[in-house]
Residue frames relative to the residue before (quaternion, step in Angstrom):
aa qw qx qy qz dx dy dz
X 1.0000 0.0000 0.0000 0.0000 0.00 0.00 0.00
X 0.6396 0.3902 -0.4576 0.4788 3.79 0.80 -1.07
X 0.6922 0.5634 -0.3756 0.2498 3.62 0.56 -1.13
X 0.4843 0.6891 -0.1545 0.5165 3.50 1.55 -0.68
X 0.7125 0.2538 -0.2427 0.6075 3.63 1.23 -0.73
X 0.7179 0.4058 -0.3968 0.4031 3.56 0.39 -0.64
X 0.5293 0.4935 -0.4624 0.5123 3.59 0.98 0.23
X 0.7016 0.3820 -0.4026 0.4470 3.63 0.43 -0.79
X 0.5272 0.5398 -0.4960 0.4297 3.85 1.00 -0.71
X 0.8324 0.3632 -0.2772 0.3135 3.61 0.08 -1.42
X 0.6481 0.5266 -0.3945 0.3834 3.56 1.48 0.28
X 0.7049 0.4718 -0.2703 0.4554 3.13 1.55 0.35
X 0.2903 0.6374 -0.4275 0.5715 2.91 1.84 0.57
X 0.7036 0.6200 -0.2001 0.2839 2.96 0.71 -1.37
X 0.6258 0.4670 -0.1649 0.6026 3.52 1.39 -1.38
X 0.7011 0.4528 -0.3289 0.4418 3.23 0.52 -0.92
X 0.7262 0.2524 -0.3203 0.5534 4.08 0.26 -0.10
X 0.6157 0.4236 -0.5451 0.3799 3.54 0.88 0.26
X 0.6041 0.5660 -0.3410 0.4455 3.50 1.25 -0.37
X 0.5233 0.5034 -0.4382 0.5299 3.59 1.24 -0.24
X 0.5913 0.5208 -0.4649 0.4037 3.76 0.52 -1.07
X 0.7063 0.4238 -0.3564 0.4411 3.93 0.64 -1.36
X 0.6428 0.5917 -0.3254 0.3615 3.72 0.75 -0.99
X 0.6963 0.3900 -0.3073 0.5183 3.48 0.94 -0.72
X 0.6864 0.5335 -0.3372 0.3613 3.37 0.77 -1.22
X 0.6887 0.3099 -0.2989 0.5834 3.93 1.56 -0.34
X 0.3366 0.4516 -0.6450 0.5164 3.84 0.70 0.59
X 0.8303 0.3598 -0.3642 0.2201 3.71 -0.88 -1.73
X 0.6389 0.3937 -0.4468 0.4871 3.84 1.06 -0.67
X 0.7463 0.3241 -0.4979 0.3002 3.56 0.01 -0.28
X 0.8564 0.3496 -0.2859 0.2502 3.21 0.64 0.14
X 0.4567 0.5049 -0.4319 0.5917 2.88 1.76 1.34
X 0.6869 0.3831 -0.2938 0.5433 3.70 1.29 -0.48
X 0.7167 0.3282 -0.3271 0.5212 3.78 0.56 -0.61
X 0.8429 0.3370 -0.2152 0.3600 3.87 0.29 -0.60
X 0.8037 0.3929 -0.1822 0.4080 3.42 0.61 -1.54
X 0.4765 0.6591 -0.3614 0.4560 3.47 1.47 -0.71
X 0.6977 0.5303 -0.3219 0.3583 3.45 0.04 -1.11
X 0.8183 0.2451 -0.0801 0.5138 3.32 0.19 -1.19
X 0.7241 -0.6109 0.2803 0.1545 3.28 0.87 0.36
X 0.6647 0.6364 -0.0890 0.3811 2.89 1.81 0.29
X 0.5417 -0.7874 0.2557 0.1457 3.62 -0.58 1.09
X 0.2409 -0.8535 0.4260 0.1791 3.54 -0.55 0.69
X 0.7558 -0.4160 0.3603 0.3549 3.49 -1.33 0.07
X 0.9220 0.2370 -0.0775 0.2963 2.94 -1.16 1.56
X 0.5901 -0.4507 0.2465 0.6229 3.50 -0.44 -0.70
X 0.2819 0.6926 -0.5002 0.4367 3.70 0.60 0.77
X 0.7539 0.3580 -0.2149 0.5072 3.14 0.42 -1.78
X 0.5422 0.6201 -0.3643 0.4346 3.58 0.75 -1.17
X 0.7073 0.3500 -0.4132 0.4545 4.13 0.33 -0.94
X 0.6840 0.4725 -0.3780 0.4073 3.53 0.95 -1.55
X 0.6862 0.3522 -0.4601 0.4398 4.15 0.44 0.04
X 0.4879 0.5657 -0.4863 0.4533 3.53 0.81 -0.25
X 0.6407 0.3267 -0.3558 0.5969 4.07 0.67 -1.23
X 0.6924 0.4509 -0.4268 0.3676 3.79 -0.16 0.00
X 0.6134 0.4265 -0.3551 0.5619 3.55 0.70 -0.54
X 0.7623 0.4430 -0.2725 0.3852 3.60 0.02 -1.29
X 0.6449 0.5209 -0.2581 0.4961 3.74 0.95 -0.87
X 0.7317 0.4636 -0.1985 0.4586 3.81 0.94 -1.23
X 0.8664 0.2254 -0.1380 0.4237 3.39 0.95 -1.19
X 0.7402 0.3849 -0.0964 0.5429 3.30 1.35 -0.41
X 0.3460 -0.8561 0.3186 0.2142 3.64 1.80 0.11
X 0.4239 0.6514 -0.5550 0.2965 3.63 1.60 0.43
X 0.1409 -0.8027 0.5661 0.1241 3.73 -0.99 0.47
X 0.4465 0.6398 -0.4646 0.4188 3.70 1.15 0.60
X 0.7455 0.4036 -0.2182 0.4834 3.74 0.87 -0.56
X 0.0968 0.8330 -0.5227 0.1536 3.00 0.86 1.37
X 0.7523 -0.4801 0.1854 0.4114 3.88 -1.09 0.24
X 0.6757 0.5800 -0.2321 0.3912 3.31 1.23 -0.34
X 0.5950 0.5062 -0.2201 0.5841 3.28 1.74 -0.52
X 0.6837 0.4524 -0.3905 0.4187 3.17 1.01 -1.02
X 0.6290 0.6553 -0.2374 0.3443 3.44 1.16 -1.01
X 0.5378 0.6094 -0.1213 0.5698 3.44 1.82 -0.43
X 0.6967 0.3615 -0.1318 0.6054 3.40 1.24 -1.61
X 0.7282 0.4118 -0.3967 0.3777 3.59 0.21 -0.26
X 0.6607 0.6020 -0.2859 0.3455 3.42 1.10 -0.79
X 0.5168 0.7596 -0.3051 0.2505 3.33 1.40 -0.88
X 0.7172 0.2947 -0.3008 0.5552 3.87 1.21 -0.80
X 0.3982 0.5867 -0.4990 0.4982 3.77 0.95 0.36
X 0.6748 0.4249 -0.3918 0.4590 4.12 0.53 -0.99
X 0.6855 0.5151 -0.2950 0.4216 3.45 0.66 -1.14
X 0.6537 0.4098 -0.3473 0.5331 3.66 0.84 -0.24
X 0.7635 0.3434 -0.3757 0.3975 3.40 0.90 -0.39
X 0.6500 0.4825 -0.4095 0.4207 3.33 0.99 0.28
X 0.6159 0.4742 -0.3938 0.4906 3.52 1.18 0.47
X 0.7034 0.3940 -0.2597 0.5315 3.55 1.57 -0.77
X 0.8212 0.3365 -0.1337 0.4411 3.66 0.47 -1.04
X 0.5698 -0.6967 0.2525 0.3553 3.72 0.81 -0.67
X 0.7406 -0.5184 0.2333 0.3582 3.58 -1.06 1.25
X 0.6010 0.4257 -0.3594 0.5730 3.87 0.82 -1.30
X 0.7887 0.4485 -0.3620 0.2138 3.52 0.00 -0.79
X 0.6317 0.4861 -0.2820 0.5339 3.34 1.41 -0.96
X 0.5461 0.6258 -0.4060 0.3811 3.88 1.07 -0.28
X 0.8009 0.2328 -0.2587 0.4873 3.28 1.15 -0.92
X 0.5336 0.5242 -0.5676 0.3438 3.43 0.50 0.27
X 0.4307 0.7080 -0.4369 0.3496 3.52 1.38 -0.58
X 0.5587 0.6462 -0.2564 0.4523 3.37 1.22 -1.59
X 0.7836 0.4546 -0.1883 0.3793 2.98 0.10 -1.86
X 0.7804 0.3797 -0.1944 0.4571 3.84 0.73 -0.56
X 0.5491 0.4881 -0.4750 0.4844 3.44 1.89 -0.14
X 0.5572 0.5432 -0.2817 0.5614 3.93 1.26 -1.05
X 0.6145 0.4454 -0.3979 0.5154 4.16 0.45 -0.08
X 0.5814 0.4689 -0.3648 0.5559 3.86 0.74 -1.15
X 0.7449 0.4109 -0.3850 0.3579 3.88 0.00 -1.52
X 0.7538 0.3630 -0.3148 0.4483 3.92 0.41 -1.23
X 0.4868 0.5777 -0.5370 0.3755 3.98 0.78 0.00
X 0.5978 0.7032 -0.2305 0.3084 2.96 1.03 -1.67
X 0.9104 0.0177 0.0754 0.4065 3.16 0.21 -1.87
X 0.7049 0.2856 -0.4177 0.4972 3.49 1.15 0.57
X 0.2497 -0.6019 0.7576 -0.0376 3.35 -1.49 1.22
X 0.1537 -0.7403 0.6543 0.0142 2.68 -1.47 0.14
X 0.3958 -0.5571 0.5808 0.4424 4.20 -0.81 -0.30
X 0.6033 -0.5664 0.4917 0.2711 3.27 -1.36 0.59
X 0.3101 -0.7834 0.5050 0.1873 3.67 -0.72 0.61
X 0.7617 -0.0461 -0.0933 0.6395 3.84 1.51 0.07
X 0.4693 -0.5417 0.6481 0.2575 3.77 -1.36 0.29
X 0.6490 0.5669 -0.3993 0.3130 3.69 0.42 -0.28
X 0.3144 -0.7470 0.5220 0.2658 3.76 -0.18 1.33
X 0.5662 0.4842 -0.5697 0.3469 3.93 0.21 -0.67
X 0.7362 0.3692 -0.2189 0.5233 3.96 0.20 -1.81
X 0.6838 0.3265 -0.4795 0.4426 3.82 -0.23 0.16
X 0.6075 0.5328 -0.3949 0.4372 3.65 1.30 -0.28
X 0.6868 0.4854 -0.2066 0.5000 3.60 1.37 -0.77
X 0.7795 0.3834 -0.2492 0.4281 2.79 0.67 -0.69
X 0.3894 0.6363 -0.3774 0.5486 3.59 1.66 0.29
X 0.6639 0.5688 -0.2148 0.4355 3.22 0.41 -1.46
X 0.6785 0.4785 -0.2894 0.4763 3.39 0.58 -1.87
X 0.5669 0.6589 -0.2630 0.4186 4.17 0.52 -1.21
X 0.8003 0.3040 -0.1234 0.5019 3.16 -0.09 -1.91
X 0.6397 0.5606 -0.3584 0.3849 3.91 0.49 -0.72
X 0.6471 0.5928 -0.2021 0.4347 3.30 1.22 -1.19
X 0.6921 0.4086 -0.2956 0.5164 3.46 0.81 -1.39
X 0.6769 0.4325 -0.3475 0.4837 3.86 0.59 -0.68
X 0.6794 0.4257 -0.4427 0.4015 3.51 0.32 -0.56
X 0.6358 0.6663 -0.2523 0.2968 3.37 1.11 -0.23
X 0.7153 0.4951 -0.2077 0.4472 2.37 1.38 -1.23
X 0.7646 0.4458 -0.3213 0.3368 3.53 1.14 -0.70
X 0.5842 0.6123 -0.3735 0.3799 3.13 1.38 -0.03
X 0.5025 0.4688 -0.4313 0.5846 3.47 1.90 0.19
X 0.7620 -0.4611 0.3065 0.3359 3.52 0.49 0.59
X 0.7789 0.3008 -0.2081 0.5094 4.00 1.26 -0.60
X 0.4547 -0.7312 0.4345 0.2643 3.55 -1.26 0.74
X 0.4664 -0.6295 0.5083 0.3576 3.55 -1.20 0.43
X 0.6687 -0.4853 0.3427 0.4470 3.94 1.29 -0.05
X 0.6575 0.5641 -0.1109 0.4870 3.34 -1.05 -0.32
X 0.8684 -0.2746 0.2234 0.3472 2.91 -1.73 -0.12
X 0.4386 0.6341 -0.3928 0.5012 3.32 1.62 -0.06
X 0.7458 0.3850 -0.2450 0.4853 3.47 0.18 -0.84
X 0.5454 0.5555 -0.3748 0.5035 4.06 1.33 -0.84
X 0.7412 0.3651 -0.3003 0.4766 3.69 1.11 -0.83
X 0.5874 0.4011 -0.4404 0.5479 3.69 0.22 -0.40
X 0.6941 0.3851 -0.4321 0.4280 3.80 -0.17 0.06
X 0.7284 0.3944 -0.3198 0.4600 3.62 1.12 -0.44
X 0.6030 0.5806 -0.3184 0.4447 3.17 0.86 -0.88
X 0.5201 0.6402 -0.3297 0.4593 3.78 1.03 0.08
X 0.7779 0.4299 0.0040 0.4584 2.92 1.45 -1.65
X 0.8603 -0.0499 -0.1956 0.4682 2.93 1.53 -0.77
X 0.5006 -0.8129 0.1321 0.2668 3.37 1.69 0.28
X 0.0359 -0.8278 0.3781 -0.4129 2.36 1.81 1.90
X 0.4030 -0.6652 0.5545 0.2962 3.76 -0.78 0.19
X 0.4174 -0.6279 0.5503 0.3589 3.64 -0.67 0.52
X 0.5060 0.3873 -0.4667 0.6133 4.53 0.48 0.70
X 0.6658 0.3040 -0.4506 0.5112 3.64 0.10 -0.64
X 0.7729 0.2822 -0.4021 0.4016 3.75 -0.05 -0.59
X 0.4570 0.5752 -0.5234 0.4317 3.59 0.69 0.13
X 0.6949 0.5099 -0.1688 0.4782 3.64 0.65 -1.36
X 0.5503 0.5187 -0.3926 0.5235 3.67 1.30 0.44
X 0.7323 0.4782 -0.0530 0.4819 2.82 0.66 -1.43
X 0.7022 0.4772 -0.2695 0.4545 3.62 1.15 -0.61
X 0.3725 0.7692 -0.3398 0.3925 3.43 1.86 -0.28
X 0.7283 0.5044 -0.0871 0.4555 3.36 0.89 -1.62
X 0.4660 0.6938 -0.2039 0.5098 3.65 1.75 -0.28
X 0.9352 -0.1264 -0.0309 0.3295 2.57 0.68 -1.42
X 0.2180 0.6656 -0.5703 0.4292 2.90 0.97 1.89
X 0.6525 0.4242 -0.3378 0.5293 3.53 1.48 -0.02
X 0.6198 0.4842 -0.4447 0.4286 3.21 0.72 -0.51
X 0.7509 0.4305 -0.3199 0.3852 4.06 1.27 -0.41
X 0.3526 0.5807 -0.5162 0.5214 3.61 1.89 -0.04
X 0.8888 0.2643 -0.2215 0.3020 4.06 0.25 -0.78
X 0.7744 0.1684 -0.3032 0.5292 3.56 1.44 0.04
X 0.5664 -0.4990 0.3259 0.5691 3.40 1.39 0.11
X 0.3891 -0.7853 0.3944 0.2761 2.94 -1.62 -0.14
X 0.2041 0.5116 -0.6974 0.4585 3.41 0.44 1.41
X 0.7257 0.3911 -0.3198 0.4670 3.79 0.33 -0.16
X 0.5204 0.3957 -0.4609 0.6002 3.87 1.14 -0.07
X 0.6028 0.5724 -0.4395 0.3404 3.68 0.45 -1.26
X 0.6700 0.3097 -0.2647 0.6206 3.92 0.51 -1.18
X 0.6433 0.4413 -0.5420 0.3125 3.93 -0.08 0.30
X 0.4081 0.8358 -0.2053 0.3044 2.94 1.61 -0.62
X 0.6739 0.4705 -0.0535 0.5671 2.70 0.88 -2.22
X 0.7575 0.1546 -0.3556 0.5252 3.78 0.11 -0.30
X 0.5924 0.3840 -0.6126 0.3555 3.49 -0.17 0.83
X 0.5059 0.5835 -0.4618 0.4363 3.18 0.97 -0.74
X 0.7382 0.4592 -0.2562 0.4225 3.52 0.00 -1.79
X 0.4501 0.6417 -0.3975 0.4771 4.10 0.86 -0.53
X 0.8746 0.2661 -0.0877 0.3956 3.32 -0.04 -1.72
X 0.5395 0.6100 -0.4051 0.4156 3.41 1.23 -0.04
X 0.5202 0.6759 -0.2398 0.4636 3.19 1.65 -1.08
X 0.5846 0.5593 -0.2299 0.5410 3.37 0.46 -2.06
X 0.6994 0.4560 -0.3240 0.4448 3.65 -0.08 -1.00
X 0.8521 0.2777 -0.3039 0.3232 3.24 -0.01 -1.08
X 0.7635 0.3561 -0.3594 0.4013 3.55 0.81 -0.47
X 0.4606 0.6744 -0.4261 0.3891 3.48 1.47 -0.05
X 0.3436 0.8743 -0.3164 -0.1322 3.79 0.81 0.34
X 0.1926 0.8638 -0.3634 0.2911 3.20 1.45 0.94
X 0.7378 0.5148 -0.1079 0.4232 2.90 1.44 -1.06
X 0.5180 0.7553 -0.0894 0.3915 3.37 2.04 -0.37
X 0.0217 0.9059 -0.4211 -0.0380 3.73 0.97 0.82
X 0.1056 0.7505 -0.6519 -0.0246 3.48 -0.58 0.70
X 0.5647 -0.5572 0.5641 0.2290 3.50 -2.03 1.13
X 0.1178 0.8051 -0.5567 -0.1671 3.32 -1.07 0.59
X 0.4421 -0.7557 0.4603 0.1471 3.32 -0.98 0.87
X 0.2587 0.8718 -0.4160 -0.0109 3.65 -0.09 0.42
X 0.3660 -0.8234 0.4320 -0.0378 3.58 -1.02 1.37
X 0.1213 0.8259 -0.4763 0.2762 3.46 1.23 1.35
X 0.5948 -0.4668 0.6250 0.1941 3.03 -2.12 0.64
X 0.7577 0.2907 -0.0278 0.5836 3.91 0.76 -1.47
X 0.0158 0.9238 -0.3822 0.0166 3.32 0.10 1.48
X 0.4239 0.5925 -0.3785 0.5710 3.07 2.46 -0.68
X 0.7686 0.4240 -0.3027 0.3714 3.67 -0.19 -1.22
X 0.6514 0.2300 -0.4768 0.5435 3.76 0.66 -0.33
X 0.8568 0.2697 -0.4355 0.0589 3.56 -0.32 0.42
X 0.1800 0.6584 -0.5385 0.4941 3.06 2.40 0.77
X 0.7399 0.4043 -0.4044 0.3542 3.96 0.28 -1.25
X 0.7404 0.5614 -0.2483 0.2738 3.50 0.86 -1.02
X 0.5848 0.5476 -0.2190 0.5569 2.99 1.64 -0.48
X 0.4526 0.8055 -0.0659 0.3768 3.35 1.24 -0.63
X 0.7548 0.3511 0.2229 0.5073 2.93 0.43 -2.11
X 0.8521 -0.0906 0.0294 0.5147 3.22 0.10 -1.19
X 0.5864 -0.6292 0.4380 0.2615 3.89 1.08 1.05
X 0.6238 0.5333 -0.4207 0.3866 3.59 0.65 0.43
X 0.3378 -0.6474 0.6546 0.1957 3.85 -0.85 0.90
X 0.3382 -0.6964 0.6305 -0.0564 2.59 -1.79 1.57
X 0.0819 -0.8499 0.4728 0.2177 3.45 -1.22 0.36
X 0.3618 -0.6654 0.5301 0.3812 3.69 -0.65 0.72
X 0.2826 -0.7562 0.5698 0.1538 3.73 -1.20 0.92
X 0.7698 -0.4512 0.1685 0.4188 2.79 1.47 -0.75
X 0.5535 -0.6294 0.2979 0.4568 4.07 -0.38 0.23
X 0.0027 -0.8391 0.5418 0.0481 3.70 -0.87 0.13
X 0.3028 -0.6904 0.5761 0.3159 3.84 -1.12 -0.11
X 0.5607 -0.5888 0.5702 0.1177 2.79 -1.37 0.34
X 0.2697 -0.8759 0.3622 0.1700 3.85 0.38 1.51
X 0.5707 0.4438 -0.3648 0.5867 3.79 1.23 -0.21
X 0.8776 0.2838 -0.0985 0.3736 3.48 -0.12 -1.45
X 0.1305 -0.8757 0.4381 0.1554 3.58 1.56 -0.40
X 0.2791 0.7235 -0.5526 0.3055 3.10 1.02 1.55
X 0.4054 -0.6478 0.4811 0.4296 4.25 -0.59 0.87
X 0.1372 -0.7500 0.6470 0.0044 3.57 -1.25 0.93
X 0.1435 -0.7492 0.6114 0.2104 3.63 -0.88 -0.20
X 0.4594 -0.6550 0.5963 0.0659 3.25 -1.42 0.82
X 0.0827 0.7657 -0.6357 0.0526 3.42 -0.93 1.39
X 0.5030 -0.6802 0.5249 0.0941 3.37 -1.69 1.11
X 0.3313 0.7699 -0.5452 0.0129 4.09 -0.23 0.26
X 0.0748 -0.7527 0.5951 0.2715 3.56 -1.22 -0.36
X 0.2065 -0.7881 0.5579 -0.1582 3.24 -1.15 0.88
X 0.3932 -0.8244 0.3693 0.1713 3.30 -0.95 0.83
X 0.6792 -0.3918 0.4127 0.4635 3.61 -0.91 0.51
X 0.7217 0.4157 -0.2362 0.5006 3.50 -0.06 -0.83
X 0.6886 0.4949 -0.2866 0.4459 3.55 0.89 -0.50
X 0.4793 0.6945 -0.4760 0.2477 3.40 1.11 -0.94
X 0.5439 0.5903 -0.4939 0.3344 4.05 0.23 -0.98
X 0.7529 0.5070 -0.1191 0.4024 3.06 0.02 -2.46
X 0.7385 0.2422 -0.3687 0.5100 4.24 0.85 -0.50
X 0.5074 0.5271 -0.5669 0.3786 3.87 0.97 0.08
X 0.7275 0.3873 -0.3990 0.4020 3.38 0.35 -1.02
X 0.3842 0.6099 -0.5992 0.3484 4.36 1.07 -0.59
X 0.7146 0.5582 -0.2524 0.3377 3.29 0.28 -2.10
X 0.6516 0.5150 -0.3453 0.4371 3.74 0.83 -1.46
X 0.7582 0.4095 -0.2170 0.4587 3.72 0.52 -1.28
X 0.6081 0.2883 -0.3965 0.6244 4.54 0.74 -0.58
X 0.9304 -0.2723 0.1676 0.1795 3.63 -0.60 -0.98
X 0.3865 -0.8622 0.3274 0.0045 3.01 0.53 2.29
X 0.6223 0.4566 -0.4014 0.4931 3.53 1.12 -0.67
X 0.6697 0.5850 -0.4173 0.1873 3.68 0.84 -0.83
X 0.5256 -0.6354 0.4512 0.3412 3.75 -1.89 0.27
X 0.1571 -0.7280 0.6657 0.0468 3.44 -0.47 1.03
X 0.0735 -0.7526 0.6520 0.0557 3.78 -1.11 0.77
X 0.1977 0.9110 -0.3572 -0.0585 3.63 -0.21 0.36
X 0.3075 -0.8952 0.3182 -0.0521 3.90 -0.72 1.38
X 0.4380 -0.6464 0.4776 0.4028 3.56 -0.07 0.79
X 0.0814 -0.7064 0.6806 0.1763 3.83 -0.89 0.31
X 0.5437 -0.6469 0.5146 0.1455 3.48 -1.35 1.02
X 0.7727 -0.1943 0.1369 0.5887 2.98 0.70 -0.97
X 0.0562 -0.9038 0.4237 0.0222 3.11 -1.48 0.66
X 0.2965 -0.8711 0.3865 0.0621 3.56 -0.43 0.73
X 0.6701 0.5405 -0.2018 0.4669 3.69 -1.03 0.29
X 0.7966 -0.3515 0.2313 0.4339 3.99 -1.19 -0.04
X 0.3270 0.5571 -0.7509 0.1371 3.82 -0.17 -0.10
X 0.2551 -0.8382 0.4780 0.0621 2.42 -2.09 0.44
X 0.0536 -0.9040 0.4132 0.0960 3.53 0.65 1.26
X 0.6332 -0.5808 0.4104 0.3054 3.12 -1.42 0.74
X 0.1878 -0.8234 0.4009 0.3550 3.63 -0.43 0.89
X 0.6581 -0.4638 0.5225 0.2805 3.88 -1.50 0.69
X 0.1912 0.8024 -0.5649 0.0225 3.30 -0.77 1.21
């Protein structure tokens, strides 16, 4: 019977990150062929990077084989190899997918633009491309790129993988305004911005919040918490309780967005009566421990 579930579990892992590979791989063409194309306008990351590479090379130098999809294929290739030595084999397999299926639908599906207006093809890029990637990493596989440049930092320094896009996207689009000006960086802007805001929000792995908890049963919530969700707790200390002047103890944990479900329901099942206080943390230093991405 167990052997029977953990097969059905790991085949729905399975579907599920192959369905991110298709989800992302039909987010990035429509919103480099139906939106950003038109108006002229650059996406996030090593995206943008191929789509100025086909613009320079096509405009000033008249080659028309190194179009964004190839380049987007060709640039990504020493990024896999690092991520299969730094981050892990399953993971670099499917982004492989995810970036061979991105080359094929750039390639061959187009489409007609659906408006001339740079602001809403910038949003509405952004809103697309942000979506399919946040998706995809929150199923566990990268879209390439600057994806894989962030999960290795963020480890190191616990950056968000949108803030380091938004470095890197800086340099984008000061070229993209040396060649169409910059009312046309200004609206690339906007859909990188809007992208990484996205990426951020559904990416919520990456999201550390402090929790603070004020309990009667301090062994059992942190046999369960430890337990359960693999995270070390600290005791801050004992306390009373200024109405009821019952002795309480004070515990110290941190935990991830993405985690929040799995420690509501801990709290719901060891000790419903208890005060739980909980805070986004900015930044964060020292031992955490994240599962690693295979």
């Amino acid at each position: 019977m167990n052997t029977n579930l953990s097969e059905f579990f790991h085949r729905y892992q399975r579907w599920n990150k192959l369905t991110a590979t298709i989800t992302y791989a039909i987010s990035v063409t429509i919103a480099v062929n139906i939106f950003w194309s038109s108006s002229n306008l650059y996406g996030s990351g090593i995206t943008g990077f191929a789509q100025l590479i086909q613009t320079i090379t096509h405009r000033y130098f008249h080659i028309n084989f190194l179009t964004t999809p190839v380049m987007l294929l060709l640039l990504n290739l020493p990024l896999l190899f690092i991520a299969w030595n730094k981050i892990g084999h399953h993971f670099t397999i499917y982004t492989l997918i995810s970036l061979v299926l991105s080359t094929i639908f750039m390639h061959y599906i187009s489409g007609e633009p659906l408006t001339n207006n740079p602001i809403i093809n910038a949003v509405f890029g952004g809103l697309i491309n942000g979506t399919g990637t946040g998706f995809a990493l929150r199923m566990g596989i990268s879209t390439g790129g600057l994806d894989i440049i962030g999960i290795l930092m963020r480890r190191k320094t616990g950056k968000t993988v949108g803030t380091i896009n938004m470095v890197f996207n800086f340099f984008i689009l000061v070229a993209s305004a040396l060649i169409f000006g910059w009312a046309t960086a200004f609206y690339s802007a906007i859909g990188i911005f809007v992208s990484a805001r996205v990426m951020d929000l559904l990416y919520t792995k990456q999201q550390r919040m402090q929790v603070l908890i004020v309990t009667d049963t301090p062994k059992k919530v942190i046999d369960n918490i430890k337990v359960g969700m693999h995270r070390g707790v600290t005791i801050i200390g004992e306390a009373k309780g200024a109405y009821t002047r019952n002795e309480k103890t004070i515990l110290l944990t941190i935990i991830s967005r993405y985690e929040l479900y799995d420690f509501h329901k801990i709290m719901q099942e060891t000790d419903p009566n208890s005060f739980v206080s909980i805070t986004n943390v900015a930044k964060l230093y020292g031992n955490f421990y994240e599962k690693k991405v295979n």
